[in-house]
C-alpha positions in Angstrom: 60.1 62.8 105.0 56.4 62.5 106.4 54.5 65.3 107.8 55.3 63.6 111.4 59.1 64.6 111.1 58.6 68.0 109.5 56.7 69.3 112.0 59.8 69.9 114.3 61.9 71.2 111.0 59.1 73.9 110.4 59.0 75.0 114.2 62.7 75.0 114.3 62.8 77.7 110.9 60.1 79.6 112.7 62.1 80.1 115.5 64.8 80.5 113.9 63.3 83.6 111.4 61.6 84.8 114.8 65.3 85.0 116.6 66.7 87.4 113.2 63.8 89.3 113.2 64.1 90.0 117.0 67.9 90.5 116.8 67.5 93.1 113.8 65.4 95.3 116.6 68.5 96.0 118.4 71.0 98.5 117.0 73.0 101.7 117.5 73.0 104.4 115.0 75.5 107.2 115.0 75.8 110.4 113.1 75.2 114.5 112.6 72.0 116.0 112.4 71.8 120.0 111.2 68.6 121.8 112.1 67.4 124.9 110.8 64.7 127.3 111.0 63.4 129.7 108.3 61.6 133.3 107.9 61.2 135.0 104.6 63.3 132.5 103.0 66.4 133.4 106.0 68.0 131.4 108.0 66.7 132.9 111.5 68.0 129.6 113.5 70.6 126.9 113.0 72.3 124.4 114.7 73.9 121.2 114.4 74.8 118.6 116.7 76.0 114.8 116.9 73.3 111.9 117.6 73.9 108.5 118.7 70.3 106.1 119.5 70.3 102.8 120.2 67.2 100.3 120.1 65.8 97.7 120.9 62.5 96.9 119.9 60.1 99.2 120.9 62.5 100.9 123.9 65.0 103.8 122.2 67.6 106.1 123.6 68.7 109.3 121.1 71.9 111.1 122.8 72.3 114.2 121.0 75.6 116.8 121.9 77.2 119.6 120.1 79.6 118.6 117.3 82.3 120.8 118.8 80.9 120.3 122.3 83.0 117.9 124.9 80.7 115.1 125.3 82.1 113.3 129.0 79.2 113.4 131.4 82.4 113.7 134.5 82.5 117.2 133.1 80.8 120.5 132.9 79.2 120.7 129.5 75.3 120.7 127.2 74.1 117.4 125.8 70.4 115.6 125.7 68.8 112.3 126.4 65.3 111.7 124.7 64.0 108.1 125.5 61.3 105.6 125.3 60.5 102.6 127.7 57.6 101.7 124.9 55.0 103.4 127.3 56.6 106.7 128.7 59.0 109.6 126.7 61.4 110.8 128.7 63.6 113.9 128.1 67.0 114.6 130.2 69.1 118.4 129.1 72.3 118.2 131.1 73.4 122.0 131.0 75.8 122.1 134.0 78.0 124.8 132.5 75.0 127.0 132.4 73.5 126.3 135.7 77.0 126.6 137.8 77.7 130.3 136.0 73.9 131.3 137.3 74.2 129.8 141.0 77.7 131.7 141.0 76.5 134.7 140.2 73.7 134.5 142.2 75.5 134.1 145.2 78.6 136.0 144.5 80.7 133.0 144.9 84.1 132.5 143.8 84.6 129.4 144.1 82.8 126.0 142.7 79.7 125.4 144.4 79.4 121.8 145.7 77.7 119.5 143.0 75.5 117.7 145.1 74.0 121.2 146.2 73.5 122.2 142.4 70.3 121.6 140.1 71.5 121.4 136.9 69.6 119.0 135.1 66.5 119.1 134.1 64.1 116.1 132.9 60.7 115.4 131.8 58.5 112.2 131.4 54.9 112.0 129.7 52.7 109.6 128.5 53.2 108.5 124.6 56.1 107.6 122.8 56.5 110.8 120.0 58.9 113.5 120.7 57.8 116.3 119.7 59.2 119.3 117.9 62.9 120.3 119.5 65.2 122.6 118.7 67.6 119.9 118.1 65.9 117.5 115.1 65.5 114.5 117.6 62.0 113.9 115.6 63.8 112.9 112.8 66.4 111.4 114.2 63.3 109.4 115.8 61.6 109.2 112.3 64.6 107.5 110.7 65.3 104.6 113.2 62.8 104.0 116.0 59.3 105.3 114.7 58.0 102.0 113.1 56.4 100.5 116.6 54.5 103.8 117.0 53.0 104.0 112.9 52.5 99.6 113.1 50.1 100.5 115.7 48.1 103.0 114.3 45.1 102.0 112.2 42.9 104.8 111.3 45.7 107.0 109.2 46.0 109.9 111.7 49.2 110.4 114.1 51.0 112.7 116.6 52.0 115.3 115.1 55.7 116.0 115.5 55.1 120.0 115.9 54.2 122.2 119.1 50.6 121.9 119.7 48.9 124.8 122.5 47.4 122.9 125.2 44.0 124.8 124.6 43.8 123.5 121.1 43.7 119.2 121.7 42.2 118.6 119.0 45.1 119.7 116.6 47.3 117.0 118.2 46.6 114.3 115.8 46.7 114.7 111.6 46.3 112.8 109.1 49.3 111.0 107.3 50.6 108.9 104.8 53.6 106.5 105.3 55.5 103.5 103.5 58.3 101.3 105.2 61.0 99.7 103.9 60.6 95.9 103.1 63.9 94.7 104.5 64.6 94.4 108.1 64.0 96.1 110.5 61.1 97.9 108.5 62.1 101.2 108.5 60.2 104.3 107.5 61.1 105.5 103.7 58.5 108.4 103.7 55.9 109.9 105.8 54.0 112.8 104.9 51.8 114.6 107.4 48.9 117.1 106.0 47.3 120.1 107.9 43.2 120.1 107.6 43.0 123.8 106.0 42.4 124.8 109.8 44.9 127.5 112.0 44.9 129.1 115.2 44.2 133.1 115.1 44.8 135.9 117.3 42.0 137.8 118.6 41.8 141.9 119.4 41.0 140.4 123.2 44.1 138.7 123.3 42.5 135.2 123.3 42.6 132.4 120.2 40.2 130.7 119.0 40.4 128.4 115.3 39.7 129.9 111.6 40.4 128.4 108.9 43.2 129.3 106.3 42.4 131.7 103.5 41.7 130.2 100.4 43.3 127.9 98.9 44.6 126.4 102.2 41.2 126.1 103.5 41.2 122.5 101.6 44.3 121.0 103.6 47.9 121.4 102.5 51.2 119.5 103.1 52.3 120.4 106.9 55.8 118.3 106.7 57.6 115.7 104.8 59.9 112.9 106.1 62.1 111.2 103.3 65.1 108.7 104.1 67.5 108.2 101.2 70.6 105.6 100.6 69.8 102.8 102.4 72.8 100.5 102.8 73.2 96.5 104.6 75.3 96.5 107.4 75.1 93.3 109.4 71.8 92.3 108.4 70.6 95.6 109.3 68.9 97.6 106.0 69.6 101.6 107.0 69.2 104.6 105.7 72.4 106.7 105.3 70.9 110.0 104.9 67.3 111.4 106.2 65.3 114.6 105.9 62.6 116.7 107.8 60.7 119.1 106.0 57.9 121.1 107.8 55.5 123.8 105.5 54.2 127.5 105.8 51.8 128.6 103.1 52.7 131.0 101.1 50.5 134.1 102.0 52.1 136.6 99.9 51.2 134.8 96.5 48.3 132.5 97.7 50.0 129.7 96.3 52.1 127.2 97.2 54.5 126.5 100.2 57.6 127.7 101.7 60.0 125.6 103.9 59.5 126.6 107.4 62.4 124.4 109.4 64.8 121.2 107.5 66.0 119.0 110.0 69.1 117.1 107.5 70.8 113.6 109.2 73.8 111.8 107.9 74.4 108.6 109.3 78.3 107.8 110.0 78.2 104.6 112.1 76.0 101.5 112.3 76.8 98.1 114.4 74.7 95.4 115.8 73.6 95.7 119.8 73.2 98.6 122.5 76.1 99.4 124.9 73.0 100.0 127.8 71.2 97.6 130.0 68.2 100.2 130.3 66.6 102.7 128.2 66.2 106.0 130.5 68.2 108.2 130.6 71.4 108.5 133.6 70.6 111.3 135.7 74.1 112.0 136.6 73.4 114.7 138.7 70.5 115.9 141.0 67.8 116.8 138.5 64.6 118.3 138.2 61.6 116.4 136.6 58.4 117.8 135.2 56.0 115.4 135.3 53.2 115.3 133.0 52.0 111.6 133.3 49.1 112.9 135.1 47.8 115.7 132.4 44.5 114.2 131.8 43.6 114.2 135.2 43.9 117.9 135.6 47.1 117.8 137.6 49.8 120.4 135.9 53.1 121.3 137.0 54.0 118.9 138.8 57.3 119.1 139.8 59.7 116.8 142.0 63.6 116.1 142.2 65.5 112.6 141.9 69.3 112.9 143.6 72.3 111.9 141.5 72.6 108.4 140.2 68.6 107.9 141.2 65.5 106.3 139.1 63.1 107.8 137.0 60.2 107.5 139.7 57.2 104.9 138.2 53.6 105.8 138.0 53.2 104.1 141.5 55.6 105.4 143.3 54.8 106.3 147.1 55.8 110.4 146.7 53.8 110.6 143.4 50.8 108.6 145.1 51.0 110.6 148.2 50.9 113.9 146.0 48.6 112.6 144.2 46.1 111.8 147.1 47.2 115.5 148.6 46.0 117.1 145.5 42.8 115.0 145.1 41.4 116.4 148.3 43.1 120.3 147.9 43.6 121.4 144.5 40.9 119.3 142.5 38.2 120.2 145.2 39.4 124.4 145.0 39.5 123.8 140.7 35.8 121.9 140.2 34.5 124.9 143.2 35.6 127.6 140.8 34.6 126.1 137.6 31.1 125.9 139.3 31.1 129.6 140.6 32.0 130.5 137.1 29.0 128.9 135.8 26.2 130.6 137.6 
């Protein structure tokens, strides 16, 4: 066979390869997740709940409900929605149980107040694709099966940091980490390891904070948390792991040496198949919710807060309510904020 005829062969395999590789992105994962908090070597917080994400590609969906919770959205119960479109992270808590005991109390009504009348979800959509620390283990969960987009892209060895971060301290946002993925389709994380730079946030007699940094030896840097999947198994072409853990790090004041397990997020993985069973990657607001919307951060605008009626869209960047607010606080609130920043420096 000349070159003339394999041409045609090799684009074939190519595209061929490039079809696995692109169906291997697309998968649902269920299983248990246990997440639990430490002080003093106790147990001061625990809880456990089931998970199911799907992928594909880059876009990710994590549903996450009690294990002995009733998970049917047509009823009153807890469950959570944290999702990526591969630009935005988007978080959905569905508490109606919660919300209709507080609205009957409130008003001293008897009977069930009218759902369409009733706030009782609430949402939230930033920038980025890392969830953050929960009180739920999604990061892991996010870690085990839909983190490798996010680390592919990063090139100078320093990432989000999966823990709570005070908005006066930016800087503390991004760490340095190592990380190794599985060979085998889809690529997978095996490890990650994220370090703290020897630096922490203290209290001072004011009130305020400001940074120090640790008392010797942790001055140098230390281990903040460690992410470790275990017992990877095939499962329609797909190369999973079957178990995962989340480790995050205190150091050990009392001796000066060492560390001591501050939270352990543990997953077991009960399910696997091929495909999603959803046609979009946001989370269904099911009933009238209320979003916090953080998109617009860096620009100085904060709390911004809007509602989306049952069954509606998560509202784009360009929407004509978020542009109109947007042009409203331009010419109010920024004008009143850069007057008394000035004031405050003369």
């Amino acid at each position: 066979m000349n070159a003339k005829h394999l041409l045609p062969l090799i684009l074939l395999m190519c595209l061929s390869i490039g079809e696995i590789l692109a169906r291997a992105q697309v998968f649902t994962v269920e299983g248990e997740i246990s997440y639990r908090v430490f002080v003093r070597g106790q147990t001061k917080y625990s809880i456990q709940k089931n998970f199911v994400l799907q992928r594909n590609g880059a876009q990710w969906l994590i549903h996450t409900c009690d294990v002995t919770g009733i998970d049917d959205t047509n009823h009153y119960n807890f469950y959570e929605e944290t999702a990526s479109d591969g630009t935005n992270l988007m978080k959905l808590e569905v508490r109606d149980t919660f919300a209709k005991s507080w609205q009957m109390l409130k008003t001293g009504e008897v009977s069930v107040p009218d759902d369409s009348k009733l706030i009782t979800v609430a949402g939230e959509i930033s920038t980025g694709v890392v969830p953050i620390q929960t009180p739920i283990g999604v990061n892991a969960v996010w870690l085990a099966f839909a983190a490798t987009p996010y680390f592919d892209g990063i090139t100078n060895g320093r990432v989000r940091t999966l823990e709570m971060i005070a908005e006066e301290f930016p800087e503390f946002k991004e760490v340095k980490a190592d990380w190794q993925n599985d060979g085998e389709v889809p690529r997978l994380l095996t490890s990650v390891t994220y370090y703290n730079d020897g630096r922490t946030v203290a209290w001072l007699p004011n009130g305020k904070k400001e940074i120090e940094p640790e008392p010797a030896p942790y001055d140098h840097g230390y281990v903040d948390a460690i992410y470790t999947a275990m017992d990877f198994t095939n499962h329609e072409s797909l190369h999973l792991p079957m178990q995962f853990t989340y480790k995050t790090f205190w150091p050990n004041y009392t001796t000066s040496n060492g560390l001591v397990v501050a939270s352990f997020v543990e997953g077991r993985v009960t399910r696997i198949h091929a495909g999603v069973a959803v046609d979009s990657f946001f989370p269904k607001i099911v009933r009238r919710a209320i979003i916090a919307d953080k998109r617009f951060e860096k620009d100085g605008v904060k709390n911004f807060n809007y509602t989306i009626e049952k069954g509606g869209e998560w509202w784009p960047v360009n929407h004509p309510k978020i542009l109109a607010y947007l042009e409203f606080w331009k010419k109010n609130y920024a004008k009143h904020l850069s007057q008394s920043k000035s004031s405050e420096t003369k």
